[in-house]
VMD Tcl script that draws the C-alpha trace (Angstrom):
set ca {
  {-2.82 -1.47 15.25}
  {-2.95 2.02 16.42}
  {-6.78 3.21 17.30}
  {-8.32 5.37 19.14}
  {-12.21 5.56 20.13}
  {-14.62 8.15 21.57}
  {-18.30 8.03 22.53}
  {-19.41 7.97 18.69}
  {-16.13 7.49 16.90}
  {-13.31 5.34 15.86}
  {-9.87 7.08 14.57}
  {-7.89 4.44 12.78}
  {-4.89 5.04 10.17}
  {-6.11 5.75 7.13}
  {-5.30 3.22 4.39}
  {-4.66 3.18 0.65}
  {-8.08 1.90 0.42}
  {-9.57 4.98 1.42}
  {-8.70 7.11 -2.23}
  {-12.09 7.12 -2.64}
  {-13.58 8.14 1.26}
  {-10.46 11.01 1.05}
  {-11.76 12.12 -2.44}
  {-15.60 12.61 -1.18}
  {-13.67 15.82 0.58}
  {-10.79 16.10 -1.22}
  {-13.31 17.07 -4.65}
  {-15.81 19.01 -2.77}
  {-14.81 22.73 -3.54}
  {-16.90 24.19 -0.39}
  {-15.10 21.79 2.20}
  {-11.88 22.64 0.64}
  {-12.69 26.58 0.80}
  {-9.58 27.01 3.24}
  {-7.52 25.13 0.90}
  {-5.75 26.22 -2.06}
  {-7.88 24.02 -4.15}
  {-9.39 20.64 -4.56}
  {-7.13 17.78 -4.62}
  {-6.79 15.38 -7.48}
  {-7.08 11.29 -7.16}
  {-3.21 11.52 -7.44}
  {-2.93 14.63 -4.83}
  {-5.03 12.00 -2.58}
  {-2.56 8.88 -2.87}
  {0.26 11.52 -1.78}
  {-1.85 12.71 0.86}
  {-1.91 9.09 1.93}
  {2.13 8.59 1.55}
  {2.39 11.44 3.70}
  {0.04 10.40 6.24}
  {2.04 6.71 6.73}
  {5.63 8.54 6.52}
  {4.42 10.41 9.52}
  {2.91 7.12 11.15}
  {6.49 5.83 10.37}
  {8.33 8.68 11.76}
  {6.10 9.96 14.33}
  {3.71 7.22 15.21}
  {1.23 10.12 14.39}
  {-0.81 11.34 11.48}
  {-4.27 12.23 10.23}
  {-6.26 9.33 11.35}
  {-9.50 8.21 9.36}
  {-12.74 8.73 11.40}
  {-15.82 6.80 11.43}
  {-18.98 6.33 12.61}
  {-18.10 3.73 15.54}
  {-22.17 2.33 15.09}
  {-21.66 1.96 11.39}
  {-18.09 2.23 10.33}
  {-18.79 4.69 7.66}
  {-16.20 6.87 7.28}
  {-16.85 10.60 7.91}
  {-13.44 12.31 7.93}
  {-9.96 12.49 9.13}
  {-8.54 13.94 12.44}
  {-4.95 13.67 13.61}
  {-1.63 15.04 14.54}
  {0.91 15.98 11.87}
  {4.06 17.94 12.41}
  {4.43 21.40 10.76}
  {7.21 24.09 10.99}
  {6.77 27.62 12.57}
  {9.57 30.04 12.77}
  {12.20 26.99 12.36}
  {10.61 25.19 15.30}
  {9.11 22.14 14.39}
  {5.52 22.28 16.42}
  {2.51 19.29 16.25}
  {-0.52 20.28 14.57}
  {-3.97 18.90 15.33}
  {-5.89 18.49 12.26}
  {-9.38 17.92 11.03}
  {-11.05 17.86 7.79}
  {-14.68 15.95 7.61}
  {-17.19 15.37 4.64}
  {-19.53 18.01 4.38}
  {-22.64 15.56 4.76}
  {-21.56 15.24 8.71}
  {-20.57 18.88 9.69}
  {-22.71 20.54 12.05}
  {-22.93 17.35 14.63}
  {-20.05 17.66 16.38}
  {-18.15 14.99 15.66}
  {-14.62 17.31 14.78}
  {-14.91 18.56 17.79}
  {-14.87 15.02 19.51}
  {-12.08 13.83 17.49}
  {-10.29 16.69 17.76}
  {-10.77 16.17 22.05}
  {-9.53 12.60 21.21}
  {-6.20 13.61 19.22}
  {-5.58 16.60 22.17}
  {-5.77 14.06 24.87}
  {-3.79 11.57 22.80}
  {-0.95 14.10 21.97}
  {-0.64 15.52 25.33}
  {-1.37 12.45 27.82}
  {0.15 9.84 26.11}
  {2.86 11.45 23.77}
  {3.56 13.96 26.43}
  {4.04 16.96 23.72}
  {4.70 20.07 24.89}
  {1.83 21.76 23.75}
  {-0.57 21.26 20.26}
  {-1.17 23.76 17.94}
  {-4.38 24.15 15.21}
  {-3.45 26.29 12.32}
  {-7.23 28.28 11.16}
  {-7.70 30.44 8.44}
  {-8.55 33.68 10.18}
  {-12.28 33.27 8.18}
  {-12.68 30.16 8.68}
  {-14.65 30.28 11.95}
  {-16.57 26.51 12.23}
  {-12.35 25.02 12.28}
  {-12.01 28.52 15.15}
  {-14.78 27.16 17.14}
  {-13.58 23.64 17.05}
  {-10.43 24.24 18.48}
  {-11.73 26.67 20.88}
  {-14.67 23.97 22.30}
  {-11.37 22.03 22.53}
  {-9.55 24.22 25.40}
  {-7.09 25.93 22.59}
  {-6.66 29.92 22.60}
  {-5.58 31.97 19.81}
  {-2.02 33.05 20.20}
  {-0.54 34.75 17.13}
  {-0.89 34.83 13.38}
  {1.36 33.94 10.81}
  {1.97 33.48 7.41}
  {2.38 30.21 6.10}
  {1.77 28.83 2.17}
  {1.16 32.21 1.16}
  {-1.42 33.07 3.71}
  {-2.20 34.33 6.70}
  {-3.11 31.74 9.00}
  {-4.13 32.00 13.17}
  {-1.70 30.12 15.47}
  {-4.73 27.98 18.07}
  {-2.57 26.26 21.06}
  {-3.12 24.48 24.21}
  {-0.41 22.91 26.46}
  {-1.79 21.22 29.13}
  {-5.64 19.92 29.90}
}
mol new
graphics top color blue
foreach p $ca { graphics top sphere $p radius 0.5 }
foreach p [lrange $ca 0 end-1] q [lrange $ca 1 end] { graphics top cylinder $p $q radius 0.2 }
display resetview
């Protein structure tokens, strides 16, 4: 079973039986701001889907974080693929309950899935794709060695293009 661990953290795939750790973010309305909205219960169990068809087809995905003391869960962090300009590019993402922002745990995740994606998967480079306001997901990816390259537009919005290719 795929897992990867840091100083304070564990990333494992994140399981049907996490509806209801995915839906302490997925309802929270101020750690969705850079969303289009909250996600429903049934939003959540896509989310999920989508996570394990990319497990499936990638052997990557949003992973579930937790507190490696504890085991309480405390977000997810990953690698999904997304599409710029027709090219097919891997995305580092992270999304954490509110109750543990600040501490820097995305940041160590996020350093976890980099290393992961371009050590052992050997991609070309990793993107992070940042709402231009959203600055605490901006600072995260640039603590992480990425750069701001472009923007784009993407769903409807404008959205800052963060990469890194080597470390």
């Amino acid at each position: 079973m795929f897992e990867l661990r840091t100083e304070r953290l564990k990333l494992r795939p994140i399981r049907k039986s996490d509806l209801s750790n995915l839906m302490k973010i997925f309802s929270d309305p101020v750690a969705m701001k850079f969303y289009p909205s909250t996600k429903s219960e049934q939003d959540a169990k896509e989310w999920i889907a989508w996570n394990h068809n990319n497990y499936n087809a990638y052997n990557v995905g949003l992973w579930a974080v937790e507190l490696k003391e504890t085991g309480e869960f405390i977000g997810q962090c990953g690698i999904v693929p997304q599409k710029i300009d027709g090219e097919v590019v891997m995305e580092i993402g992270y999304l954490f309950v509110r109750d543990h922002w600040g501490k820097g745990y995305a940041t160590e995740a996020a350093y976890a899935c980099l290393k992961y994606g371009l050590q052992k998967c050997k991609y070309p480079k990793l993107v992070s794709l940042i709402a231009p306001e959203n600055a605490p997901s901006a600072a995260v990816a640039t603590r992480i060695g990425m750069q701001k390259e472009t923007r784009i537009t993407k769903w409807d919005r404008q959205l800052d293009v963060y990469t890194i290719k080597s470390i």
